[in-house]
Each structure stands twice: as C-alpha cells, then as structure tokens.
C-alpha positions as a LaTeX table, in Angstrom:
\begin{tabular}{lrrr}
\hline
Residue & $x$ (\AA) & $y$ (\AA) & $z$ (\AA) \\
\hline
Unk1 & $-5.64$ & 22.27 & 2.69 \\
Unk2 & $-2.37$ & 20.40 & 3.95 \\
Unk3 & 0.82 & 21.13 & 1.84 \\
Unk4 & 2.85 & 18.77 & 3.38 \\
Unk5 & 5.54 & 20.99 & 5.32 \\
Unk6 & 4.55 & 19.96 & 9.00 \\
Unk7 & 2.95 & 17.89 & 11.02 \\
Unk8 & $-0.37$ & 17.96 & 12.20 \\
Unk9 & $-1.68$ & 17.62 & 15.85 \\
Unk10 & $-4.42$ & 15.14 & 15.71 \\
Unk11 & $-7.32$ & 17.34 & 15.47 \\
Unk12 & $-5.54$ & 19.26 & 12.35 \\
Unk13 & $-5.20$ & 16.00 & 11.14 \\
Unk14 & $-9.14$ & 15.66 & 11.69 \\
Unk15 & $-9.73$ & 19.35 & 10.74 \\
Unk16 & $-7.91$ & 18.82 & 7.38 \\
Unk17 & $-9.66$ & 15.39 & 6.68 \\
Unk18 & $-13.41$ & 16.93 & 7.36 \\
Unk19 & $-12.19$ & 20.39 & 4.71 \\
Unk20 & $-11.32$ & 17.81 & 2.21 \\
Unk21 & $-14.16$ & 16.30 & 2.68 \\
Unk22 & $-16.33$ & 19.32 & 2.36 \\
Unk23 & $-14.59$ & 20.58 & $-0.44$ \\
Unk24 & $-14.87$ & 17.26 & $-2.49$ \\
Unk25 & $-18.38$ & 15.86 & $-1.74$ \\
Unk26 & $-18.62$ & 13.91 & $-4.85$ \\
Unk27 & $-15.20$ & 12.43 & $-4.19$ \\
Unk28 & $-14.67$ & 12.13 & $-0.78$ \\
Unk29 & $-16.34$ & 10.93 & 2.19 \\
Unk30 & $-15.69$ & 10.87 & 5.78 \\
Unk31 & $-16.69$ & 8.19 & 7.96 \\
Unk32 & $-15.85$ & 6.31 & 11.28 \\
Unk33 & $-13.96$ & 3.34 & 11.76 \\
Unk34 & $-14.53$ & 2.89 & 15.29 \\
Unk35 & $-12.72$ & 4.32 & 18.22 \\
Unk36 & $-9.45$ & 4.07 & 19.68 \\
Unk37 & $-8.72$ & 2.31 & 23.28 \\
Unk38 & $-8.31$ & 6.29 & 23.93 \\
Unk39 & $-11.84$ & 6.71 & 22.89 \\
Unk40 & $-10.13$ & 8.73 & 19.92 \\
Unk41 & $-12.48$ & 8.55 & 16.47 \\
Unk42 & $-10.34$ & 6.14 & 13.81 \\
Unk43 & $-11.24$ & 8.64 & 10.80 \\
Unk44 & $-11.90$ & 6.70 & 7.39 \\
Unk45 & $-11.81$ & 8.00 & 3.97 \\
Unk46 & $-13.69$ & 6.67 & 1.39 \\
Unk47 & $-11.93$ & 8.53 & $-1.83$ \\
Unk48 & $-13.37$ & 8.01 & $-5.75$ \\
Unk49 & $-16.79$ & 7.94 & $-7.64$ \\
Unk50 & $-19.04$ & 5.37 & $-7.96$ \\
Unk51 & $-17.92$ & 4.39 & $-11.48$ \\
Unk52 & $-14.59$ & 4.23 & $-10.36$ \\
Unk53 & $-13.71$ & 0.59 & $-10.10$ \\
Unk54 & $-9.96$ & 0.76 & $-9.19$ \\
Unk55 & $-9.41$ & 0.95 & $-5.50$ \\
Unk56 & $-6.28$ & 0.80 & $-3.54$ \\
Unk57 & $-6.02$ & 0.78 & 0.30 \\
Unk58 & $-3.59$ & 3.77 & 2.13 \\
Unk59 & $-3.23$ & 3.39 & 5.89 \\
Unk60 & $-1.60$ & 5.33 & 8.18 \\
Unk61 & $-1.33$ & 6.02 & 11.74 \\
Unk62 & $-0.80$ & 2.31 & 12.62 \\
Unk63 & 1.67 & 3.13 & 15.26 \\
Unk64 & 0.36 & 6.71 & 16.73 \\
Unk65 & 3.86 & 8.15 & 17.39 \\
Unk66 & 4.88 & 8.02 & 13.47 \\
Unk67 & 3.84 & 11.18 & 12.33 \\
Unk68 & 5.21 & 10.77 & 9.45 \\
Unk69 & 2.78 & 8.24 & 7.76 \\
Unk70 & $-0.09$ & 10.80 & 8.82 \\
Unk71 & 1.66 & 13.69 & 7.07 \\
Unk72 & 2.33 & 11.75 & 4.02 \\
Unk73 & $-1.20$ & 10.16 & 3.55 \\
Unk74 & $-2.49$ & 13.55 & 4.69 \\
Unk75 & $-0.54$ & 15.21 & 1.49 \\
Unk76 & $-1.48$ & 12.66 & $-1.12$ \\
Unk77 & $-4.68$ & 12.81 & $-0.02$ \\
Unk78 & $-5.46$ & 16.59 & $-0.83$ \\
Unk79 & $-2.57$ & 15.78 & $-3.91$ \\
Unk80 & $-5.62$ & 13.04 & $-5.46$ \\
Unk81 & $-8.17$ & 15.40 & $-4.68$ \\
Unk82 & $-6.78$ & 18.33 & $-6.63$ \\
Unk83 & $-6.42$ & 16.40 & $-9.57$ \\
Unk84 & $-8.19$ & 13.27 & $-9.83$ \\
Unk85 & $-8.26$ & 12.81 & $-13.39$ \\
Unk86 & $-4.48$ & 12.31 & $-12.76$ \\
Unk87 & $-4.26$ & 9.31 & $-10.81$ \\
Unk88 & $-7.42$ & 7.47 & $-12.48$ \\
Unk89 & $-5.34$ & 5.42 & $-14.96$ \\
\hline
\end{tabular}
C-alpha cells in the first residue's frame, strides 16, 4: 500500500503497482506497455469492472525526473481501489 508521504524508487513504484494488483484482481490489472529506450517495463493499469462503462485516462511519468506525477497517480490509485463504490458516479 502507498500512502502518499514519499516517493518511490522505480521498483517501489513497480512493487506497489503489482500489490495493488494482487490485492484487487477483480479490479485491477497489470499489464505492459512496452519498454523504455532504457529497456525499463512502461507498467499499465487497467482499473474497473467489466460493467463499468466510464473510463478516464491518468498518466504519469511522462518526463521520468517528475516524481511527483508518479507519487500522486501512485496514491489515487490505491485511494480508487479502497473504495471504488466512491468514485463510480
């Protein structure tokens, strides 16, 4: 779990993404979006239920050296998980 009060190295980022992930199998799901010119995995979360028909796009890590956009997405992330029901409407 992530609470939002630092911020991650990238493999606690990963770490953090793959425990969500196994914590939430019916609502999250962790995939690949490729690979980095580094050779670095571009992590993608899929996030909702299949009768969900809302989606909305969060990105983050755009530019590698603001760590601030991982933290953030990182903390709503495990903030929609925790309460889903919440942020359906």
């Amino acid at each position: 779990m992530y609470a939002g009060d630092h911020y991650p190295t990238w493999d606690a980022l990963l770490d953090s993404l793959s425990e969500l992930a196994a914590r939430h199998p019916g609502l999250v799901r962790l995939e690949s979006a490729g690979t980095s010119r580094e050779g670095r995995e571009l992590p993608l979360v899929i996030f909702g239920r299949p009768e969900d028909h809302p989606t909305l796009w969060l990105d983050a890590g755009t530019h590698a050296a603001e760590w601030c956009g991982h933290a953030a997405l990182l903390h709503a992330l495990w903030a929609f998980a925790a309460e889903p029901e919440r942020f359906r409407d």
